[in-house]
Structure formats: C-alpha cells, structure tokens
KEBA-650292 format. One record per residue (C-alpha): x, y, z; residue in three letters; residue number from 1. Coordinates in nm, 4 decimals, padded with zeros to 6 digits. Example, Ala and Ser with C-alpha at 12.3 -4.5 7.8 and 13.67 -1.06 7.14 Angstrom:
2
> c1, c2, c3, type, seq
> 01.2300, -00.4500, 00.7800, ALA, 1
> 01.3670, -00.1060, 00.7140, SER, 2
! end
This chain:
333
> c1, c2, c3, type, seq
> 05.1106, 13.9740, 06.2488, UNK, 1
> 05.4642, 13.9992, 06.1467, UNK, 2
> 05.5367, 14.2329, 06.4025, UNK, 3
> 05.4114, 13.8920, 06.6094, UNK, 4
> 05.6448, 13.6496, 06.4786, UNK, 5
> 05.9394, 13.9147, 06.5007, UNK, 6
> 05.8812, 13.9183, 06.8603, UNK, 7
> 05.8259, 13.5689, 06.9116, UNK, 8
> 06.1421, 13.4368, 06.7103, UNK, 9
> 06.3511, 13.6981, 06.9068, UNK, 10
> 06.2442, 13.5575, 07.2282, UNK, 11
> 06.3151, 13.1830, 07.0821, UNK, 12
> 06.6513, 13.2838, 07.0199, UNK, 13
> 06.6951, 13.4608, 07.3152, UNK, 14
> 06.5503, 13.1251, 07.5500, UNK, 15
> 06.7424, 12.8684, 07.2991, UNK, 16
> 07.0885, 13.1206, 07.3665, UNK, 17
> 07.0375, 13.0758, 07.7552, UNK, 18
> 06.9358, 12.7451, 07.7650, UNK, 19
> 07.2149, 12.6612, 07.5602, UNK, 20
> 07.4549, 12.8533, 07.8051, UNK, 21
> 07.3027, 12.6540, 08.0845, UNK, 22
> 07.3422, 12.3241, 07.9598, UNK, 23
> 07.6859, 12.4063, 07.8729, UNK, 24
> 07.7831, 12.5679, 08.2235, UNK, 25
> 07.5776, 12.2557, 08.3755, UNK, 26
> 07.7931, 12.0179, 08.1987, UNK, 27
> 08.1168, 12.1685, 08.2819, UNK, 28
> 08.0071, 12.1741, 08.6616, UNK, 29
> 07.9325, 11.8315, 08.6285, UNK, 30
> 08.2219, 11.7604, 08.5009, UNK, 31
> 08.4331, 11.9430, 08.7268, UNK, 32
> 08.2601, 11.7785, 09.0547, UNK, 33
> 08.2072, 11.4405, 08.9514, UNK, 34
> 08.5365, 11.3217, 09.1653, UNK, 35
> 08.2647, 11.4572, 09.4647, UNK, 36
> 07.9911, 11.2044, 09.4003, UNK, 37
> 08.2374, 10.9041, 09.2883, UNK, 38
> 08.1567, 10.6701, 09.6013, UNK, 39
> 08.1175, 10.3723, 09.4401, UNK, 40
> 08.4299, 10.1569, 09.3472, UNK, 41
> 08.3029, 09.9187, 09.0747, UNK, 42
> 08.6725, 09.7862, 09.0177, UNK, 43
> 08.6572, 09.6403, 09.4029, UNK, 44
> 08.9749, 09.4329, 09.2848, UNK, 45
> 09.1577, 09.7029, 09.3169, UNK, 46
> 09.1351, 09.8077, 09.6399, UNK, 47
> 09.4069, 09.6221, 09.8719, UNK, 48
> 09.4100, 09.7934, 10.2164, UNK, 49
> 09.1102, 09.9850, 10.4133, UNK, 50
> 09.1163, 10.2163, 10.6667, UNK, 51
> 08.8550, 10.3529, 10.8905, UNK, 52
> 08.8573, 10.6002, 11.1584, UNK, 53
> 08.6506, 10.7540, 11.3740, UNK, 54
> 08.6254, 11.0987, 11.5938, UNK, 55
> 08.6740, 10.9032, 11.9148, UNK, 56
> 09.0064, 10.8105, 11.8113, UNK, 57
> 08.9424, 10.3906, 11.6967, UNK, 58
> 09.1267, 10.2682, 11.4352, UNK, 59
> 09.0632, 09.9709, 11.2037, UNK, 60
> 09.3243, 09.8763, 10.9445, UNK, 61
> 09.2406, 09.5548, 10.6915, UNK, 62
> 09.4102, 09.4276, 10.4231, UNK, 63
> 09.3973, 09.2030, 10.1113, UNK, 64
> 09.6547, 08.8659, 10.1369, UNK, 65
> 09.6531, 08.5695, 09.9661, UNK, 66
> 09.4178, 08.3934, 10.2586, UNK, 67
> 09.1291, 08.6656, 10.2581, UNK, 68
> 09.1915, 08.9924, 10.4594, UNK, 69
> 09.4039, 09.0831, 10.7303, UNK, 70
> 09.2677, 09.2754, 11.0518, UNK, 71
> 09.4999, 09.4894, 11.2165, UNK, 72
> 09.7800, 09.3403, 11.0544, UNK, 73
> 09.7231, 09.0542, 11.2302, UNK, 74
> 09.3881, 08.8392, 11.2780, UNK, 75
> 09.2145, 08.6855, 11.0003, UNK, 76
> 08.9198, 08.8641, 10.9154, UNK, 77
> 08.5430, 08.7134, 10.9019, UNK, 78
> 08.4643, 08.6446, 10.5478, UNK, 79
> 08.1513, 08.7057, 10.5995, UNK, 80
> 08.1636, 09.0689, 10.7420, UNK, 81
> 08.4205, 09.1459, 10.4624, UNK, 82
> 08.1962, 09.0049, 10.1734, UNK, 83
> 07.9149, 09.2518, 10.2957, UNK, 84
> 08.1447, 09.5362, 10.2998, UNK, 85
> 08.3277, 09.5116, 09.9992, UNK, 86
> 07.9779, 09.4986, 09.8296, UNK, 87
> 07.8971, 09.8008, 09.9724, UNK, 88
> 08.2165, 10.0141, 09.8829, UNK, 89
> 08.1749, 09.8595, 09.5289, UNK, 90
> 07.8551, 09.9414, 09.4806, UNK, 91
> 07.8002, 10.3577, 09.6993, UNK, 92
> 07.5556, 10.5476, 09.5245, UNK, 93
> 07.4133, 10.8583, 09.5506, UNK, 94
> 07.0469, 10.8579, 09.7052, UNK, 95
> 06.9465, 11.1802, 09.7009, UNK, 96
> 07.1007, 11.5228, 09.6662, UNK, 97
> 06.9858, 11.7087, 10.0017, UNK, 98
> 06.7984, 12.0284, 09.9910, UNK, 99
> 07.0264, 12.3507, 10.0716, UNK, 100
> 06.8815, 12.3860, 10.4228, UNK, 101
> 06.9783, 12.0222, 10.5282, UNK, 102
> 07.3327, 12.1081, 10.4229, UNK, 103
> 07.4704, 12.2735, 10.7443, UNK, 104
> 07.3204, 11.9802, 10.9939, UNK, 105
> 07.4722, 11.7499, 10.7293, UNK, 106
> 07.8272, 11.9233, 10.7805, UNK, 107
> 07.7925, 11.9273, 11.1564, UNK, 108
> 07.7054, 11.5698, 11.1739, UNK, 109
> 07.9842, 11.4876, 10.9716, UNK, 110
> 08.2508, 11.6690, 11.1450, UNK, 111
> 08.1178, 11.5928, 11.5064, UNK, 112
> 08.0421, 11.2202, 11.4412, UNK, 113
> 08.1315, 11.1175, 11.0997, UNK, 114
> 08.3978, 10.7768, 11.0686, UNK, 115
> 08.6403, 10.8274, 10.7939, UNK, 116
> 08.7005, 10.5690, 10.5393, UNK, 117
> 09.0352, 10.5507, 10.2998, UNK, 118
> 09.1214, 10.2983, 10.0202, UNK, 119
> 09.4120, 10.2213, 09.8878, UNK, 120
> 09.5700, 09.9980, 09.6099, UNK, 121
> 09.8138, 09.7236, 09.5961, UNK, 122
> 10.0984, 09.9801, 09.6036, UNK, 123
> 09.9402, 10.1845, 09.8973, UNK, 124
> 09.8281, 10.4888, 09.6504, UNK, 125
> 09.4704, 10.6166, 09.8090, UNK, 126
> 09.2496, 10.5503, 09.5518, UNK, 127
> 08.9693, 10.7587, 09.7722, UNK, 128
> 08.8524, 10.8595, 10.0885, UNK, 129
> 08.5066, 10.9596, 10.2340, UNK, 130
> 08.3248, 11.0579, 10.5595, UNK, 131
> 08.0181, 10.8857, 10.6386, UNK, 132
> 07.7885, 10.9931, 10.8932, UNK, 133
> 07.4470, 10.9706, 11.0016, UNK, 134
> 07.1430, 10.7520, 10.8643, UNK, 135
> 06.8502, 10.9573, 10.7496, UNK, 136
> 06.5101, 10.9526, 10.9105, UNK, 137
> 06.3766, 10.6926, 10.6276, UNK, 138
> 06.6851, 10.4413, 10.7195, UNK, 139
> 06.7966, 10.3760, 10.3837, UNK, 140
> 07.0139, 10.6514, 10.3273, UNK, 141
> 07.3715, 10.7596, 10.4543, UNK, 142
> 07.5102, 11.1475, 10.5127, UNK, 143
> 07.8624, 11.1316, 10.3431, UNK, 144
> 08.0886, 11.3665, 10.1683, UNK, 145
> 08.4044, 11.3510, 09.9869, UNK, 146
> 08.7717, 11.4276, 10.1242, UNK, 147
> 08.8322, 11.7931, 10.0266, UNK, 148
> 08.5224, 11.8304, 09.9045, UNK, 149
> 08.2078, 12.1268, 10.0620, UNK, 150
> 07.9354, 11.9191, 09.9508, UNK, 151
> 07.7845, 11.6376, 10.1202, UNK, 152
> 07.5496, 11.3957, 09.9856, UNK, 153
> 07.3232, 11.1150, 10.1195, UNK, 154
> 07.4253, 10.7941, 09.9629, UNK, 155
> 07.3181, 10.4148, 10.0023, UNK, 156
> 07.3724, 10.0429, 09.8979, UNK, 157
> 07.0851, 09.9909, 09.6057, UNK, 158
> 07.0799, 09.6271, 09.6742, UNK, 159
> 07.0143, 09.6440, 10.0289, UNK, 160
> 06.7654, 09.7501, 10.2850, UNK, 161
> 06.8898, 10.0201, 10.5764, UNK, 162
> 07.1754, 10.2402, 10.6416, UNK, 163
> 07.5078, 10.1099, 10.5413, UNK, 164
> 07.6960, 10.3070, 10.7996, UNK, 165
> 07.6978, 09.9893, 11.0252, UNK, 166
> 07.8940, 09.7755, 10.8488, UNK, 167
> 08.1854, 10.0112, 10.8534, UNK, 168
> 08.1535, 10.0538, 11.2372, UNK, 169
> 08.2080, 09.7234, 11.4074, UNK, 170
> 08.4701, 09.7189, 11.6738, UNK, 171
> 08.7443, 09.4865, 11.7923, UNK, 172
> 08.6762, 09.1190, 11.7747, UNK, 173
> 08.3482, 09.2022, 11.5948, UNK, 174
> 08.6114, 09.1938, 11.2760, UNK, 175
> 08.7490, 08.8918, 11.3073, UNK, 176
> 08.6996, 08.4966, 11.1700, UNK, 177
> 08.5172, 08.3456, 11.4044, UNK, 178
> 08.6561, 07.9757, 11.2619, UNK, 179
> 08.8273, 07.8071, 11.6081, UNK, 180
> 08.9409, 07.4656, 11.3709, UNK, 181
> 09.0029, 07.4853, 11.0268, UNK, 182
> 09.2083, 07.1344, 10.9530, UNK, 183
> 09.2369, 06.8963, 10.6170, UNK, 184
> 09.1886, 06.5568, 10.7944, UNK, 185
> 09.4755, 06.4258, 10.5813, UNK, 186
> 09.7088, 06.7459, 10.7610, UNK, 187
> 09.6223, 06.5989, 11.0758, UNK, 188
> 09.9082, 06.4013, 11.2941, UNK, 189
> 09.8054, 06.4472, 11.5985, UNK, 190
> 09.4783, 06.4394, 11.8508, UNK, 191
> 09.4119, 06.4254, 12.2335, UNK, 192
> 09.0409, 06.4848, 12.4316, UNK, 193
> 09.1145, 06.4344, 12.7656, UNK, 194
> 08.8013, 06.4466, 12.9806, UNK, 195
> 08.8860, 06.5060, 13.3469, UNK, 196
> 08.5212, 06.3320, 13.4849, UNK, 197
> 08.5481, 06.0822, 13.2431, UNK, 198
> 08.9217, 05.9796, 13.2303, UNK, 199
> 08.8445, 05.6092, 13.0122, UNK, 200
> 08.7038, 05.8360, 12.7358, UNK, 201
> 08.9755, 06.0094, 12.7055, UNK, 202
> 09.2251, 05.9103, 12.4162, UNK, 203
> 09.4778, 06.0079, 12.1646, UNK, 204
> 09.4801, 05.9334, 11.7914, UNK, 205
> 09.8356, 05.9757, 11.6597, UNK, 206
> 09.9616, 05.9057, 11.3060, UNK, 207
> 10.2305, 05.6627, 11.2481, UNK, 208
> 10.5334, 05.7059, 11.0152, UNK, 209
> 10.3615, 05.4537, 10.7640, UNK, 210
> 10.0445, 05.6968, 10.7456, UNK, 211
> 09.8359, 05.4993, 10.9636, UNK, 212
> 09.6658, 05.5965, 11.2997, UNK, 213
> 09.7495, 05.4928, 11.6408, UNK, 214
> 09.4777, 05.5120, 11.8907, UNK, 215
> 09.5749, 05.4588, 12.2805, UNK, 216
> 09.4123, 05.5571, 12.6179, UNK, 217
> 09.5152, 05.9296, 12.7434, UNK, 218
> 09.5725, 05.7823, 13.1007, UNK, 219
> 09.8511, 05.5011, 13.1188, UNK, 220
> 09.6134, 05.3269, 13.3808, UNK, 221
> 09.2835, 05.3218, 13.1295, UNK, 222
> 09.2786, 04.9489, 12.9970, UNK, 223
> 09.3394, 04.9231, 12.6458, UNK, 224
> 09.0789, 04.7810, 12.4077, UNK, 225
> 09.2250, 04.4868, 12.2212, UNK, 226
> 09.0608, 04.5270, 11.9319, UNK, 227
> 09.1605, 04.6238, 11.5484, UNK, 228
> 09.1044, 04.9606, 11.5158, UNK, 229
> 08.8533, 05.0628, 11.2038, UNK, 230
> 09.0452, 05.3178, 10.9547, UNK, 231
> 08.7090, 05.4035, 10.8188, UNK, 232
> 08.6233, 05.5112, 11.1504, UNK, 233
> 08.9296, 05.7380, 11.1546, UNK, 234
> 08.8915, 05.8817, 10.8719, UNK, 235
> 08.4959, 05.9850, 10.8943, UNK, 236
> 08.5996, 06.1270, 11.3069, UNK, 237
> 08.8563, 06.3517, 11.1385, UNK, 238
> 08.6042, 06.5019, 10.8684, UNK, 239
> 08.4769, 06.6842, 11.1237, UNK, 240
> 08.7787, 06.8960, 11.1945, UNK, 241
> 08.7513, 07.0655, 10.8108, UNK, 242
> 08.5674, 07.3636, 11.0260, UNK, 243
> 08.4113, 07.4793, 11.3147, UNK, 244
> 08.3024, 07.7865, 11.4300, UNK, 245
> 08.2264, 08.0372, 11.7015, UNK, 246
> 07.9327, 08.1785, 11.8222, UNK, 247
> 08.1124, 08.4966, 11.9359, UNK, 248
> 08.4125, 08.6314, 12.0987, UNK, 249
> 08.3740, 08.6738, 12.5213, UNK, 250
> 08.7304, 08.8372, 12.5245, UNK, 251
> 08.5000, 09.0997, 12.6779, UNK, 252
> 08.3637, 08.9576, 12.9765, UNK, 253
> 08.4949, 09.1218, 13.2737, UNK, 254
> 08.8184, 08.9884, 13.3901, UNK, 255
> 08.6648, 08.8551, 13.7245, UNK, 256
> 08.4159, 08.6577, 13.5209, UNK, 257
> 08.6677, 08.5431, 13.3094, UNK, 258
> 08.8703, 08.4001, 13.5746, UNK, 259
> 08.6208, 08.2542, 13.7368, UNK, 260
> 08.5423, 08.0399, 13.4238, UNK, 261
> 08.9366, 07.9229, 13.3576, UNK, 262
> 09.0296, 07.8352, 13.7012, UNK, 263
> 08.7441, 07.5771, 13.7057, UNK, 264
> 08.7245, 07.2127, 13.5828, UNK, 265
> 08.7166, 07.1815, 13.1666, UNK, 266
> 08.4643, 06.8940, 13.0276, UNK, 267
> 08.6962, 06.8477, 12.8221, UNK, 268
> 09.0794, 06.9333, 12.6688, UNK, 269
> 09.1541, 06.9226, 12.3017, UNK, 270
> 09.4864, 06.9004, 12.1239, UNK, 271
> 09.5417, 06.9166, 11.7590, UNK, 272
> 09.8537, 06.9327, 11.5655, UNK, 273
> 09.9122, 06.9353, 11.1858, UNK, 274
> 10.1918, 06.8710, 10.9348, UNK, 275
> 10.3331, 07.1995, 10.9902, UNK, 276
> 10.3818, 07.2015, 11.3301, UNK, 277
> 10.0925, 07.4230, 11.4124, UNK, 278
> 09.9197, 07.3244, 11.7857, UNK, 279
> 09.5781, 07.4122, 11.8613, UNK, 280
> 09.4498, 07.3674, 12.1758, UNK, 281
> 09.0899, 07.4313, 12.3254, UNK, 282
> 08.9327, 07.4239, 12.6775, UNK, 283
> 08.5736, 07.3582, 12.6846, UNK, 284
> 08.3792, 07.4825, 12.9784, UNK, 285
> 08.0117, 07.3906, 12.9853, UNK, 286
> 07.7430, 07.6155, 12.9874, UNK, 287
> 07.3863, 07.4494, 13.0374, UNK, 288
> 07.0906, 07.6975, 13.0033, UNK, 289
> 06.6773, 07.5332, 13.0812, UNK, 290
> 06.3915, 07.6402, 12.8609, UNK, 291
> 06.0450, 07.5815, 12.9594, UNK, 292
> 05.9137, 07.2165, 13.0028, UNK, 293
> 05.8209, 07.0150, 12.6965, UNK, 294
> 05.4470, 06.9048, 12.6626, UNK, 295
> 05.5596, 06.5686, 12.7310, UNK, 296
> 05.7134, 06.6612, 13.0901, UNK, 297
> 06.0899, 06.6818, 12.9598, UNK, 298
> 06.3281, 06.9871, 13.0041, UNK, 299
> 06.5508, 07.0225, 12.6935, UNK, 300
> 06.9043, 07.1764, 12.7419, UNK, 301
> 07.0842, 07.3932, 12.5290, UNK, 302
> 07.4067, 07.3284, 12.6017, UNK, 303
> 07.6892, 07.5543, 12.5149, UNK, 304
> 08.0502, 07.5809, 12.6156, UNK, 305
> 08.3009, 07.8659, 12.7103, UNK, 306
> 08.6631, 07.7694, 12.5420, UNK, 307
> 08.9681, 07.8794, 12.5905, UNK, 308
> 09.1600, 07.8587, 12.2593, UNK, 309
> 09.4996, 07.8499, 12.2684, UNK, 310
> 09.5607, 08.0437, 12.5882, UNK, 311
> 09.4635, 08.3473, 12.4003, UNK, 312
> 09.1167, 08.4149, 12.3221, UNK, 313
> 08.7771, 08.3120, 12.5138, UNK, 314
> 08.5214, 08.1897, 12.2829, UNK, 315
> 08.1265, 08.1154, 12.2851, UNK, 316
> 08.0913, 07.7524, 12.0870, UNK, 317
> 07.8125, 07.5592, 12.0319, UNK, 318
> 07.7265, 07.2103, 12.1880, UNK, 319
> 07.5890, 07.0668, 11.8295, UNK, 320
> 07.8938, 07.2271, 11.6414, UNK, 321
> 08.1577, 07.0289, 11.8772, UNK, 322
> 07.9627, 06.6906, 11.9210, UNK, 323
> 08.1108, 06.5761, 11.5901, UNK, 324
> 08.4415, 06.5786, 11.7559, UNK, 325
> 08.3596, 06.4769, 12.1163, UNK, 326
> 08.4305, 06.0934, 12.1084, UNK, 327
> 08.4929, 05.8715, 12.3454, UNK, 328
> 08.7885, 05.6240, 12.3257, UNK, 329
> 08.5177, 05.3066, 12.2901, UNK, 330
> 08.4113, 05.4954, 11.9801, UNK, 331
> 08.6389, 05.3876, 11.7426, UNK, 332
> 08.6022, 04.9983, 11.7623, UNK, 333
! end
C-alpha cells in the first residue's frame, strides 16, 4: 500500500511539474502574440487618419478635422457611414480561433482578396494595421490577420449582426455626406427659385443692410404684390434650409444619360448665398415615377428630382425633402 502512494505521489509531481511548465510556456506565448489578436481599438479617440486598400489597387484615405472626417482629403464624409465604422474598429474582436486546416485557405484569401486597413494618430504614427478578408459561411465572422503577423484569425463586431467587412469596402461617392444644404437661417443673405414654366412664382428674398428681408419678383416684368411682407413668414421659409439631404449620388450614370438630363428644362433653379460668401446653387430636374391605381381610382406620384449642385455633382433628391423650400412668390403675403 505504500508502495501505492509512492507511485501515485510521484506521478502527482510529475503531472503538477508539466502542467506547471505548460501554463508557464502558455502564458509567455500569450504574451508574446497578443500584439496579433489586438484588433480592437477601445481608445477610438485616438485614431486621426484611416487608410484602406485593396488588391485591385483603390484607395480610400479619411481623416479626423474639426467638422467630422475628411474623404480623400477633400469631401466631407457621411456621418453616418463613419459612426458605423468607427464602432467597428473600436470594438474588433476575436470570434473564433480557426482550426489548423482552415489556416492555408484563410492565408490565400487574404493575400488574393484581402483590403488592408491602417490607423494612425494625430501625429501620423500607425497605431495598427490589419488585413481583412472574407466572411465565413455563418455571416457573422471576418478572416483577418495582423501586419507581420503568420496567424490569421476570424474576428467580428459583438454588437452587430453579419460580416463587418462591408463597411470598410464602400467605394467613391458611397463615402461621402450626402447633405446638399446645410444653412443657419440667420447666415442666410441671399435666395432666388426661378421656375422657367412658372416665371410669376419665381422670386428672390434678399437681406437688407438693416437685417431685414427684401422680397421682389425674379422677372422685372412679373407685377409686384403691394403688400407688407410678413417677417414671420420669412423666418419659418428659411427654417427649412438648416438641412437637406440626398437620396444618393448619380455621378455614375453614364455620361450620355447625364447629358441628356442637364441640357433639358429645370423645374426649377435655386440660389443661396450666406454671410461668408459661400454660393450654392441647385438644378432640379423632375423625375415622376406611377405606382398602381389607388382603390379609389387615383394614381399617386412619387415624384423625385435629378439636381445638379453646383455644377459639380448630380444628385438623387426627394420631392417631400425639397417642398419645404419650393415657394412661390404669392407665398409670402
């Protein structure tokens, strides 16, 4: 019986000795790879500039101003797309480590079609970069892998549902604000809708050196209205310039297409101009589309618009977004 225990306390010592071995090896490991499975970057504040890349040779560059971001140096950036994706480089996790087999397809996916994504801080240090490929067959998780590093890993956004891979791929105007008039109503010196159809609707509202607003026909030969014009009036018209959105950018429409839609008639011209001497001007082209009849006989309309904004980019806008600034001259008295 002691001959037992002899046995038995030897091979205790022996298992607690190799165990103890492991755990040690298994922490230095850990510790010696943990840059490799560091997606996430809780401290999102810090990270000033983004760039992503991928194998077909697209670029996207965005950064951090006082405003909101910066795409391509340039355009501002939707808020919307950015709040997503800073969310999801703050918050990278590891999913799953993949089994030893999956590795090599991992790798090959990765170098064949992975985009690559780089961060950097205020002072244009790279605080990291990853490649992210592939979404797995579940859709939740993401093949990625570390610069420098020979291990990938499948990784995801905890607090959402699907791959995250698309929200570093958009492309082009896809990146950028979609907000055509953005205007504080007391910024606001200047305004002109002419409507070629309807030439007596059209008007200009100008402010005066006093502060107050002018309002006159756009045509010399439209009869005035000799009436007081109603300041509260004014002032609840210009509200409606504080923002208004896009649909989407058409900057992609084939240039025969496009040309057919700005060599024809506008609805409707509109001129703004602020304090600071900024101009915007927008060229709405109407778009009506039928749905099926009503029950009651009628046909309703959608009705949006193709506009030109500022001679540089052709947009898809609303009818029911626009109406609140699509008066008619009468409108004001």
């Amino acid at each position: 019986m002691k001959k037992q225990n002899i046995i038995l306390l030897a091979l205790f010592l022996i298992l607690g000795s190799a165990t103890a071995w492991y755990l040690a090896t298994a922490g230095e490991k850990k510790s010696s790879d943990s840059w490799e499975r560091a997606f996430a970057t809780p401290d999102i504040g810090k990270v000033h500039k983004i760039f992503i890349a991928d194998r077909r040779g697209n670029t996207t560059t965005l950064e951090r101003s006082g405003k909101g971001w910066i795409y391509q140096g340039k355009y501002p950036a939707n808020p919307h797309v950015m709040k997503e994706l800073l969310h999801t480089i703050q918050r990278l996790e590891i999913y799953y480590l993949p089994a030893k087999a999956a590795i090599p397809t991992m790798v090959n996916d990765l170098a064949t079609r992975g985009i690559k994504v780089e961060l950097y801080d205020r002072k244009d240090n790279k605080l990291k970069a990853y490649y992210l490929g592939s979404s797995t067959a579940d859709g939740v998780g993401t093949y990625a892998i570390m610069e420098n590093s020979e291990h990938p890993y499948v990784v995801y956004n905890p607090s959402i549902r699907g791959s995250i891979v698309g929200q570093f791929m958009l492309r082009g105007d896809d990146w950028r604000d979609k907000t055509v008039i953005r205007e504080e109503p007391a910024q606001i010196t200047y305004v002109s809708i002419e409507y070629p159809k309807q030439q007596n609707q059209s008007f200009v509202l100008e402010k005066k050196s006093d502060g107050q607003y002018e309002l006159r026909p756009f045509y010399d030969f439209t009869p005035r209205i000799d009436k007081p014009l109603n300041h509260s009036v004014v002032e609840h018209y210009l509200q409606g310039f504080r923002q208004i959105g896009a649909e989407s950018y058409e900057n992609a429409l084939k240039e025969e297409k496009k040309k057919s839609i700005l060599s024809s008639l506008p609805f409707a011209v509109i001129t703004i101009r602020d304090e600071g001497g900024k101009e915007t001007v927008l060229r709405l082209f109407p778009i009506e589309t039928e749905v099926d009849p009503r029950p009651d006989g009628t046909v309703a309309v959608v009705e949006r618009y193709h506009v030109d904004w500022n001679g540089q980019d052709l947009m898809l806008m609303q009818h029911n977004l626009l109406k609140k600034i699509l008066w008619g001259y009468p409108s004001f008295f």
